[in-house]
Structure formats: structure tokens, C-alpha cells
C-alpha positions as CSV (number, residue, x, y, z in Angstrom):
1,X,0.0,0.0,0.0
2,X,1.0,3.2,-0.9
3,X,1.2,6.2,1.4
4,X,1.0,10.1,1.8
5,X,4.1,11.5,2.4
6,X,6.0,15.0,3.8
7,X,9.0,15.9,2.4
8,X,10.7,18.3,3.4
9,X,11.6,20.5,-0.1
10,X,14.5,22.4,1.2
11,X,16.0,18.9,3.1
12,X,14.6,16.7,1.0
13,X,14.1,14.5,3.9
14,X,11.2,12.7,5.1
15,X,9.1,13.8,7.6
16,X,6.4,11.7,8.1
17,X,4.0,9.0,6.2
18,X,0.3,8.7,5.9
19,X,-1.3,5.1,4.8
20,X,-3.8,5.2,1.6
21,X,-7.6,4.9,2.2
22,X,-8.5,0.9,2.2
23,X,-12.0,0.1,0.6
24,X,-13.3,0.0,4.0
25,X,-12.5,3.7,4.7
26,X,-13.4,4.6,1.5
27,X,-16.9,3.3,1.8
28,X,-17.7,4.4,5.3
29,X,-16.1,8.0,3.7
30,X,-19.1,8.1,1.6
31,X,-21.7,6.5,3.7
32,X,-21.0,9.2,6.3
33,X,-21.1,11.8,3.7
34,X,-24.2,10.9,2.2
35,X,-26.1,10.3,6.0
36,X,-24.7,13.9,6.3
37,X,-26.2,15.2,3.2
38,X,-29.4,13.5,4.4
39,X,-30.1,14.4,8.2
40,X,-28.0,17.4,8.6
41,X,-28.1,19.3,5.2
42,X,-31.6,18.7,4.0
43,X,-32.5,20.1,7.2
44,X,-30.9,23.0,8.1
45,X,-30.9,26.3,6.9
46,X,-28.5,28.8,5.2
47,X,-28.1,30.8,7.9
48,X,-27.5,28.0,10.8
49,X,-25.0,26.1,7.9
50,X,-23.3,30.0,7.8
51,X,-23.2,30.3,11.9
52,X,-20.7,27.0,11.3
53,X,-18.5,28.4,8.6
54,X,-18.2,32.0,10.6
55,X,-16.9,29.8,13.8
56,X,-14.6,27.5,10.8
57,X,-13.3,31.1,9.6
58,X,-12.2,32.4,13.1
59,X,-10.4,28.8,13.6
60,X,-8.6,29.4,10.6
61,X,-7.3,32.8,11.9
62,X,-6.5,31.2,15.2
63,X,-4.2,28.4,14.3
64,X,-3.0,30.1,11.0
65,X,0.7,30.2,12.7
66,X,0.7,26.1,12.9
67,X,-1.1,25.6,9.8
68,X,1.6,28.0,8.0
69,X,4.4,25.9,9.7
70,X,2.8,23.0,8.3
71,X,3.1,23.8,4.7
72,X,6.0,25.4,5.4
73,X,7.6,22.3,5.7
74,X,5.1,20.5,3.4
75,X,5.5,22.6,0.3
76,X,8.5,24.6,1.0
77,X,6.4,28.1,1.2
78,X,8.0,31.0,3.0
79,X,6.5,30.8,6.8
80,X,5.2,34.5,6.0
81,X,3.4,33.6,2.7
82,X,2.4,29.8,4.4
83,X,0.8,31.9,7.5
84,X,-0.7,34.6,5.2
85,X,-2.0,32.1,3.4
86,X,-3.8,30.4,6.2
87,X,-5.1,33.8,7.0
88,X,-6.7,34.5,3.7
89,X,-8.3,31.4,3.8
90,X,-10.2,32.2,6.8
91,X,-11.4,35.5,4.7
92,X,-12.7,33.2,2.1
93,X,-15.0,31.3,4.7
94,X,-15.9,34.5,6.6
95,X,-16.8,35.9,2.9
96,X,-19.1,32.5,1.7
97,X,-20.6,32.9,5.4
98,X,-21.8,36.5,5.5
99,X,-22.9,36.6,1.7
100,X,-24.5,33.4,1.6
101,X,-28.1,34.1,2.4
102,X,-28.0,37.2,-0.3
103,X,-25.9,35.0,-3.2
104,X,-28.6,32.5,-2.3
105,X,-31.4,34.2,-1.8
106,X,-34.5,33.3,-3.9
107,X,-34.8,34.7,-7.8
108,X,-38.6,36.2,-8.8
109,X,-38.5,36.1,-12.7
110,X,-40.7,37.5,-14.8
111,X,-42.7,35.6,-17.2
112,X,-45.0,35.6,-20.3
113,X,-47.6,34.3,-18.3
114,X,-47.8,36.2,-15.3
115,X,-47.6,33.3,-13.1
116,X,-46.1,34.0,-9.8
117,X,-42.2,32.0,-11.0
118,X,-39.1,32.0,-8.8
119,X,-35.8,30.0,-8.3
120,X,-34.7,28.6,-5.4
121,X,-30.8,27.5,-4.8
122,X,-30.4,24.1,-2.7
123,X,-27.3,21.9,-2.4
124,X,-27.4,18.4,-4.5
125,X,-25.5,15.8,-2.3
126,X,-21.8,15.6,-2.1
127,X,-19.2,17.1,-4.2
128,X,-16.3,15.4,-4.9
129,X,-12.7,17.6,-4.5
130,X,-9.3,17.4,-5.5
131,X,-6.8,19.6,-4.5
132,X,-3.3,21.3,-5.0
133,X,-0.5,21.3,-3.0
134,X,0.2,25.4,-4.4
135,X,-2.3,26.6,-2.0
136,X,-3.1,23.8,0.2
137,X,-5.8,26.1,2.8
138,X,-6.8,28.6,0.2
139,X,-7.5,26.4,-2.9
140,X,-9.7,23.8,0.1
141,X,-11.6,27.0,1.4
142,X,-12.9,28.5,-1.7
143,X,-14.3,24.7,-2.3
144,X,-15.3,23.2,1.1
145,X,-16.9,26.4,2.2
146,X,-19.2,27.6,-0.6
147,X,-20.5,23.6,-0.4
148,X,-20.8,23.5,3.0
149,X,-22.9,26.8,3.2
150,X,-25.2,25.7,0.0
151,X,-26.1,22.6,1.9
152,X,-23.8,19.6,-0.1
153,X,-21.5,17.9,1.6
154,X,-18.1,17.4,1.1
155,X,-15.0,14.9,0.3
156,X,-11.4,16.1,0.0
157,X,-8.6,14.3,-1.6
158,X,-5.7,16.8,-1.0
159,X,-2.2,16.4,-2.4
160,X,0.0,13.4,-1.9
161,X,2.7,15.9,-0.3
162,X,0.2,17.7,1.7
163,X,-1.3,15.3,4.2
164,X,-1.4,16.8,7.9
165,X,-2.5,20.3,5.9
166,X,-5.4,17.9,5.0
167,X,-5.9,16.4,8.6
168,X,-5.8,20.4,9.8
169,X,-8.5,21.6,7.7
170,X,-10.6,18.7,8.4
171,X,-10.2,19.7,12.2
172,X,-10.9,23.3,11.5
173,X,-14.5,22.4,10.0
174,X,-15.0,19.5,12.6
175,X,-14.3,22.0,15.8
176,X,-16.2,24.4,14.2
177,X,-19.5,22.3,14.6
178,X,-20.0,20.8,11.1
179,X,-21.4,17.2,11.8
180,X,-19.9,13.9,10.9
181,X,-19.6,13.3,7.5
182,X,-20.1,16.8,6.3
183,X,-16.5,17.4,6.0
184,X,-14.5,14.0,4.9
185,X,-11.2,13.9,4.0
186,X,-9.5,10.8,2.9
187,X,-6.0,9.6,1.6
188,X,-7.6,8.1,-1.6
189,X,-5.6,6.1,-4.6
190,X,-5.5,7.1,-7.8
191,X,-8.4,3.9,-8.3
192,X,-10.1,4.9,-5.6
193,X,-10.5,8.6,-6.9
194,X,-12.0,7.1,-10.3
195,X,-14.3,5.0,-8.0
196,X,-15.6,7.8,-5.8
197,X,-16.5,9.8,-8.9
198,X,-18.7,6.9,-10.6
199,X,-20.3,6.1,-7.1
200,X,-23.6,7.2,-7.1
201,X,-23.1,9.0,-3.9
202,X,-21.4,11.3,-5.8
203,X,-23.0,14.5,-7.7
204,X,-20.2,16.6,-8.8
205,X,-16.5,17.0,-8.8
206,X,-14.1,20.0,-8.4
207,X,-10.6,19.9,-9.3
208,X,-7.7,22.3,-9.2
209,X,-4.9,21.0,-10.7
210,X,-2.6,20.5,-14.0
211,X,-4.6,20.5,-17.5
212,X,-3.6,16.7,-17.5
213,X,-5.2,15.7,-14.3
214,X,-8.3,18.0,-15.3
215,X,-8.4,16.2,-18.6
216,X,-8.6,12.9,-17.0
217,X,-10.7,13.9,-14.4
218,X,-13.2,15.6,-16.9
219,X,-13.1,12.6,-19.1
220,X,-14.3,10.5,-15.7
221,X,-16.8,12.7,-14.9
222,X,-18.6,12.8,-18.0
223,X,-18.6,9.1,-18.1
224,X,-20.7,9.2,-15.7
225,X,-22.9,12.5,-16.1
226,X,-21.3,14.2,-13.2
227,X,-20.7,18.1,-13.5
228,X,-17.4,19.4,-13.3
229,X,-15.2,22.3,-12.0
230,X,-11.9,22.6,-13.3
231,X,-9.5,25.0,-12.3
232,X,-6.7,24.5,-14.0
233,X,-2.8,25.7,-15.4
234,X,-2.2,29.5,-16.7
235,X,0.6,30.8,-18.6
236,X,-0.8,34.6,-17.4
237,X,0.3,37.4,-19.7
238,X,1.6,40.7,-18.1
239,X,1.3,43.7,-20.4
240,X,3.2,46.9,-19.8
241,X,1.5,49.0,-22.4
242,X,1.8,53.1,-20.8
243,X,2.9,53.9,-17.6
244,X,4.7,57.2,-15.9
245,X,6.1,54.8,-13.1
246,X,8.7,52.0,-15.2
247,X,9.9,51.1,-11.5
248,X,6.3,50.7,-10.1
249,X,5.7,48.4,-13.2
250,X,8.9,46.3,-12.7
251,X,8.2,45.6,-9.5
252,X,4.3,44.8,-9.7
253,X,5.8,42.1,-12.6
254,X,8.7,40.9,-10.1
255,X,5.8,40.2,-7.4
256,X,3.1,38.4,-10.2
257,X,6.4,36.4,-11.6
258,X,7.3,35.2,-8.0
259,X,4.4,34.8,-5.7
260,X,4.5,31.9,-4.1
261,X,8.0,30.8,-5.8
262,X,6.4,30.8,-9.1
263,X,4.3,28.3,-7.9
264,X,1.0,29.7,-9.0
265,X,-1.7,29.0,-11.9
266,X,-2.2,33.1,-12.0
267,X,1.3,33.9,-11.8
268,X,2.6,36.9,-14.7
269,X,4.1,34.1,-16.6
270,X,4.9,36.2,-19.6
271,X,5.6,39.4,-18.8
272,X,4.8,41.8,-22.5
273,X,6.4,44.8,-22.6
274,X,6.1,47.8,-25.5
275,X,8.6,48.7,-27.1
276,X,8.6,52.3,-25.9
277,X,9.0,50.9,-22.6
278,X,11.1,47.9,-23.1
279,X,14.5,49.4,-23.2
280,X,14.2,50.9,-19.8
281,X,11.9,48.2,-18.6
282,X,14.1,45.0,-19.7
283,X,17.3,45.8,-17.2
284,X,15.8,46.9,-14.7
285,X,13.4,43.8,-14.6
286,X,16.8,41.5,-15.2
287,X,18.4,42.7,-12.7
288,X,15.3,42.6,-9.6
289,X,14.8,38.9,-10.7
290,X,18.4,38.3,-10.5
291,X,18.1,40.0,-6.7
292,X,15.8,37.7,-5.4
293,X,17.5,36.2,-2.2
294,X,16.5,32.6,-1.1
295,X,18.3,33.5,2.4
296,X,16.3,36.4,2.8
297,X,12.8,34.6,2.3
298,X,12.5,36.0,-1.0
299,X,11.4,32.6,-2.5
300,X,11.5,29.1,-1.4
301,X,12.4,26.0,-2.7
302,X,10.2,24.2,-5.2
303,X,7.7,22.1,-3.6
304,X,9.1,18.4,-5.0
305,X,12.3,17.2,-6.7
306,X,9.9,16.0,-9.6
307,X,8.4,20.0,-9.9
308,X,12.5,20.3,-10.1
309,X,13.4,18.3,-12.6
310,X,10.1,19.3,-14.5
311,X,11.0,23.0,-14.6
312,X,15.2,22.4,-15.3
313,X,14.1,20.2,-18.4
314,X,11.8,22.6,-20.1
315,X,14.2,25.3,-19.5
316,X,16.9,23.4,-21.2
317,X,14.8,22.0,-24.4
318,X,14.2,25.9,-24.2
319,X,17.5,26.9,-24.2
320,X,19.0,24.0,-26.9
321,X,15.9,25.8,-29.1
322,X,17.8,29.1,-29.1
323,X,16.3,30.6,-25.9
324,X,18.1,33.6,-24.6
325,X,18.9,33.7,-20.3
326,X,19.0,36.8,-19.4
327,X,19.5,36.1,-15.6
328,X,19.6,32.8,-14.0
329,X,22.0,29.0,-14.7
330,X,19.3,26.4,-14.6
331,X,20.8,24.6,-12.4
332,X,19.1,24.2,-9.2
333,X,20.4,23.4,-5.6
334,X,18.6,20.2,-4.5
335,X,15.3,22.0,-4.7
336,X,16.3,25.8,-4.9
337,X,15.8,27.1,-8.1
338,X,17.5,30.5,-9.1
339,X,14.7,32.9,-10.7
340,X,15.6,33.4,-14.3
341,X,14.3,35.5,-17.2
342,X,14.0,34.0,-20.5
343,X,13.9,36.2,-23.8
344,X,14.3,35.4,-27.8
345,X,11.5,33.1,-27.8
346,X,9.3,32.2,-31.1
347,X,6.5,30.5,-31.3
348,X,8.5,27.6,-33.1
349,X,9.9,26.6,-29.8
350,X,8.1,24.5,-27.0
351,X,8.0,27.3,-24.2
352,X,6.2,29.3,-26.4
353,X,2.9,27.2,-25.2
354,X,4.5,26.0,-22.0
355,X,3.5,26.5,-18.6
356,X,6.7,27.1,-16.4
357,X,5.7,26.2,-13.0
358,X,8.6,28.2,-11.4
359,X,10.4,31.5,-10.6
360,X,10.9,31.2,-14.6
361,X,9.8,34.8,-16.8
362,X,9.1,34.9,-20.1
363,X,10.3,38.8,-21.6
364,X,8.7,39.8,-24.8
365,X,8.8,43.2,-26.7
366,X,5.9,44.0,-28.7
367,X,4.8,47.2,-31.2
368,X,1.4,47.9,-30.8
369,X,-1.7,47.1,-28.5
370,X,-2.6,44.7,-31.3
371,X,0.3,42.7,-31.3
372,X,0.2,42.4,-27.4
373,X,-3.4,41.3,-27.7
374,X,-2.4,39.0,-30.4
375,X,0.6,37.2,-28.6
376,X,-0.9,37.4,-24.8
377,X,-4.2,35.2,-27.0
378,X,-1.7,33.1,-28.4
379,X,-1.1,30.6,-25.1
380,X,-3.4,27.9,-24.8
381,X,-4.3,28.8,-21.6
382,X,-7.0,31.7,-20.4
383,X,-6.5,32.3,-16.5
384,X,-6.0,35.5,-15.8
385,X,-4.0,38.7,-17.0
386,X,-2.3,41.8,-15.6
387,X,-2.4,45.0,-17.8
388,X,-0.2,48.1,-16.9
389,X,-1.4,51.3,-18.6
390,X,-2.3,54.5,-16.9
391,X,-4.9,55.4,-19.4
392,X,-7.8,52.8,-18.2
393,X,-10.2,53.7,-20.7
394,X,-7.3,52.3,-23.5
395,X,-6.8,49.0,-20.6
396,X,-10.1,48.3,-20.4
397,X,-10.4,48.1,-24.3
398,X,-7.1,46.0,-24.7
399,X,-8.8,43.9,-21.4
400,X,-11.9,43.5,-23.4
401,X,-10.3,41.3,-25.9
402,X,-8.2,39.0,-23.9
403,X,-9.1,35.3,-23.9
404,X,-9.0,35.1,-20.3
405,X,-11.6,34.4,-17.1
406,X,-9.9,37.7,-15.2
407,X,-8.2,41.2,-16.1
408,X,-6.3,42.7,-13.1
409,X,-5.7,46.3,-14.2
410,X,-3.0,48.5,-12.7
411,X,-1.6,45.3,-10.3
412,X,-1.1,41.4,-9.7
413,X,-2.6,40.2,-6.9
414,X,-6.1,41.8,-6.9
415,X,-7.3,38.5,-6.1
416,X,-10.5,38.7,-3.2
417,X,-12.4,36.5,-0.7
418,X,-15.3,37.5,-2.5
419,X,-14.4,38.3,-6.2
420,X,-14.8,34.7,-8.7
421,X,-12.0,32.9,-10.2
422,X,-11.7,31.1,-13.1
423,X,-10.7,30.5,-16.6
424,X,-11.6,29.5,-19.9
425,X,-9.4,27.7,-23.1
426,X,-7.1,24.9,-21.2
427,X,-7.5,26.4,-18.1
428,X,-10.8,25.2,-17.3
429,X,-14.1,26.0,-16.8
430,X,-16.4,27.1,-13.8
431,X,-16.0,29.3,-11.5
432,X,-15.2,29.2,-7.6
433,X,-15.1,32.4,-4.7
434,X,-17.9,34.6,-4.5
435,X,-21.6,34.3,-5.6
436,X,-20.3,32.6,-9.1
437,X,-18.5,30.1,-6.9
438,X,-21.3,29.3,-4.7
439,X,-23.3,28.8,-7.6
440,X,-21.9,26.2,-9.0
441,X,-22.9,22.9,-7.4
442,X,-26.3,24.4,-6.9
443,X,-29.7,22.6,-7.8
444,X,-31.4,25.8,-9.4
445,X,-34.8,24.3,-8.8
446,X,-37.8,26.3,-10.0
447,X,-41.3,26.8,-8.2
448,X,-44.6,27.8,-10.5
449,X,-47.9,29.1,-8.6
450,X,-50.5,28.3,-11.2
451,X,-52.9,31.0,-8.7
């Protein structure tokens, strides 16, 4: 039997092991969760389901030093970013619990025929999710709680690397007051996971993850006529089109290049820059990247020798295709990987689609608006985008044709407890956070007074 293991990514030593899921725990994962669904969430309310989350969101804020230490160690995130992390999760739960009975709130329409019509937003059973080990208390948060709240229960598979994270959060929503079987987490195989989406238990499935695991995971699902979230990989475009502030704009693209080490589906992967700009821009940007200081906390280590490896071989196919590096040797130390800048790319070579899941920029210089439009559209991928131009009448045009689920205008980061995330193209499809979020594994079920 296999196990769930911490590895410590700066040491790469190990920590400690968790055991798979047997059949037995597996079953009695889904009897529980299903019994919940039944007696608990049939018959509660919004707002007594939302008293529950507001007391999960304060335990998040209360233990969000030892949950940061244990990702920390987990994933390799900087104790400051692990802790802050922990925080902002507990945001996201306070958010779902004090919008909740507005998002859900019944919808009068008006008909042709005058009859008195309205929808009414109930939870569906239990939602299947899969999670990251990028954001191991945010990326559970924006799932668990908007479920939770909207009356379905839930089951977590979390991240092979990320197991007492798991065991934490499950805590967090147990000593908050949610019932047995509301909140489930279990160490499942990559079998099981196929067999807890066909079970009939089952009525949906979220997944954050790589495009490969969403492909698989969508394939499984529509086998068997489950709906789907799928929040998956970004290769996030970064436009620098007019700006009185070129060291404002370097460093907003230093911060959306290295959150979280890299390690992040919205990261400013590819960071476009016009050429009126780009002279002053490029060196300046070079040489910040090139500052980065591992011993200062600037960036961790990557979270896994195989997200290593991963990273050092696209960066070499990258540089044997004529690549230029700018900053940066591609050769990491165990696990450390020195942030690098990348420029001279075509889109002959493989990068050019790529997703680099690491402290890895892409530079580009560009003429116009329309050729920035034209080559940030070019990825497969639609996450999200950062636009830097003072004139916001001129960035909200550019904006308004970018393939992408989210425009950030003027920074990175402008992520929110309550603001929706999501993609379109390879990156997915759904939406979670906020009332879109909360939405999305809701029965929509319609009431018609024929008097």
C-alpha cells in the first residue's frame, strides 16, 4: 500500500507517512457523507449552515501560525506567505458565510404568463474535491466552504505531499460544529479517486490541478454525467502598455512572476512589454529577478524534486531551441531554483505554449496594443492577466479582448475573498469564490404558482 508522504523540499528528507484509504475507509467516507447530506443538510438552513462556517473562519485565523508551519515544511512556502496564506483562507469562509443568504437568496422572474415564478438555490448531495498542493488552505476553502454553506456535503482528496494540511483543515471544519460526514477527507488512490467519482453518492466534482489531471478527471466525470469544476494551469500574460512609473511596473511584474515561488496557476508568466518601454523596462526587470534572495525569504524552494526536474528540463529544451537567459543558470540546488528571465522566444519553440511552473519569466517586446493582444491570445491557456497602462479607458479596451476568465488592471494580486476565479481555453471551466463560486454545485430548482 502506498502512502501520503512529507518531504521536506528544502531537506529533502522525510518527515512523516500517511497510509492510503483501504475500501473499508473509503466506503464508510461516503456512507458518512451521504447520511450527512441526508439528516444534517436537508435540514438545516442557510443561515445555521453559515453560523458554522463564521466559527470555521475564526479557527482558521486562530491556528493560522501552525497551519503556515505545516506547509512550510510540506511545500517549501516562506513561513510569511504559508501563515498569510492560512489567514486569507479564513477570509474566504468568513466571505461565503456573511454573503451566503444574499448570493442565495430566492430569484422572482418574470414571465410571459404572469404566473407567480421563482428559483430557489439548494445543495445536491456531495461534491467530490481534488486539490493542489500550491495553496493547500486557500484552494480547500474556496471549495469546502461555498458547499458547505449551500447545503452539499463534502469529500477532500488533498495532495500526496500535503497530508497533515489535510488532517488540519478537516479539524478546522470538525471543531467548528459541522457534523460527521459533512466534511471528509481521505488519503484516496488514484483507483479509488476514479471509484468515488462513478459512485452514485457522488454528484459533482471539483478539481484544481494540472490540464492533465483536469483532462482525466473531466473525461471521468462525463462518463458518468457528473458536473465538473476545473481550475486549471495558466501561462498569465503581463502587459506593460503606458505607464509614468517604469519602477512601479517592474516591480508589480517581479511580485506576479514570484508569488509563491512561481508556484502559481495566475502567476505573470509572460511578462509583454512595449517597445517604448522595453529598453528601460528590460534591465531593470533582469536585474530585480536576478536579486531575489532565497536566504532572505524571498522565494523558497520548489515544492518536490519531480516539480524540479520538471522545470530544469523545459528550460533546457528551451534553451537548446535558441532561448536567450537573461539572468539565471538552470541549475538548481537540491530543490532551490534560481529565478531566471528568459527572452528570444518564437513561437516555433516549445516554451512558447509551455507553462513554467517556477520562478521562470518569459520577456517579450511588442509594437502595438494589437500585437500584445495578439501574442498574450496566443497561449493555450485563459487564466488571468495583468495590464499596466495609466490610461484605463485604453486597458479596459485592450482587457476587453483578452481570452482570459480575469483582467487585473494596474496590479497582480487583486485577487478577493469574494471576487470569482476562473478561466476559460485549457484552463478550465467554472467558476469558484464569491456568488459565481457558490453557484456552481447548486440545484437551481424552479417553483410555478399556477394561482
Amino acid at each position: 500500500m502506498g502512502t501520503y508522504a512529507v518531504i521536506d523540499p528544502a531537506s529533502g528528507q522525510l518527515v512523516a507517512e500517511y497510509a492510503e484509504a483501504t475500501n473499508a475507509e473509503l466506503e464508510m467516507a461516503l456512507a458518512t457523507a451521504q447520511s450527512a447530506y441526508r439528516n444534517w443538510a436537508r435540514s438545516t438552513t442557510v443561515a445555521e449552515r453559515a453560523a458554522l462556517a463564521h466559527r470555521a473562519a475564526e479557527l482558521f485565523a486562530e491556528r493560522k501560525q501552525e497551519l503556515g508551519a505545516l506547509s512550510n515544511r510540506e511545500m517549501g512556502k516562506p513561513l510569511k506567505s504559508a501563515i498569510g496564506e492560512a489567514g486569507f483562507a479564513g477570509s474566504i469562509v468568513k466571505a461565503f458565510a456573511s454573503n451566503a443568504e444574499k448570493w442565495l437568496a430566492d430569484e422572482e422572474l418574470e414571465v410571459a404568463d404572469g404566473l407567480r415564478t421563482l428559483v430557489r438555490r439548494q445543495g445536491i448531495g456531495t461534491i467530490f474535491g481534488i486539490m493542489p498542493w500550491n495553496y493547500p488552505y486557500y484552494q480547500v476553502a474556496r471549495f469546502a466552504a461555498a458547499n458547505l454553506i449551500l447545503g452539499n456535503t463534502v469529500i477532500v482528496k488533498h495532495a500526496r505531499q500535503c497530508p497533515e494540511s489535510a488532517l488540519a483543515i478537516e479539524a478546522i471544519f470538525r471543531d467548528a460544529g459541522f457534523p460527521e460526514g459533512a466534511y471528509v477527507n481521505v488519503f484516496a488512490t488514484h483507483d479509488q479517486v476514479e471509484q468515488i467519482i462513478a459512485d452514485d453518492r457522488v454528484h459533482g466534482v471539483s478539481l484544481t490541478g494540472s490540464e492533465r489531471a483536469g483532462a482525466k478527471i473531466g473525461e471521468i466525470a462525463g462518463r458518468n454525467l457528473k458536473k465538473c469544476v476545473l481550475e486549471l494551469g495558466g501561462s498569465d500574460p503581463f502587459l506593460v502598455l503606458d505607464t509614468n512609473d517604469i519602477d512601479a511596473a517592474v516591480q508589480h511584474a517581479v511580485s506576479g512572476r514570484m508569488d509563491n515561488t512561481g508556484q502559481a496557476c495566475n502567476g505573470s508568466k509572460r511578462i509583454i512589454v512595449h517597445k517604448k518601454y522595453y529598453d528601460e523596462f528590460a534591465p531593470k526587470f533582469v536585474a530585480a529577478i536576478g536579486g531575489q534572495s532565497y536566504e532572505d525569504g524571498d522565494f523558497g524552494p520548489l515544492s518536490s524534486q519531480d516539480a524540479t526536474r520538471t522545470l530544469q528540463r523545459q528550460v533546457e529544451t528551451a534553451l537548446d531551441q535558441g532561448v536567450t537567459l537573461l539572468v539565471g543558470d538552470n541549475e538548481p540546488k537540491g530543490n532551490v531554483y534560481t529565478p531566471s528571465v528568459l527572452a528570444d522566444i518564437t513561437p516555433a519553440m516549445d516554451v512558447f505554449s509551455e507553462e513554467l511552473f517556477g520562478p521562470v519569466a518569459q520577456l517579450y517586446k511588442v509594437a502595438s496594443d494589437e500585437e500584445a493582444i495578439e501574442l498574450a491570445n496566443s497561449s493555450p491557456y485563459g487564466l488571468g492577466s495583468v495590464i499596466i497602462c495609466d490610461d484605463l479607458d485604453r486597458a479596459e479596451r485592450v482587457g476587453d479582448r483578452l481570452d482570459v476568465g480575469m483582467v487585473f488592471v494596474g496590479a497582480p494580486g487583486l485577487d478577493g475573498a469574494d471576487v470569482p476565479f476562473g478561466g476559460v481555453k485549457r484552463s478550465g471551466f467554472g467558476r469558484e469564490l464569491g456568488k459565481y463560486g457558490i453557484d456552481e454545485f447548486a440545484n437551481k430548482k424552479v417553483f410555478r404558482f399556477a394561482r
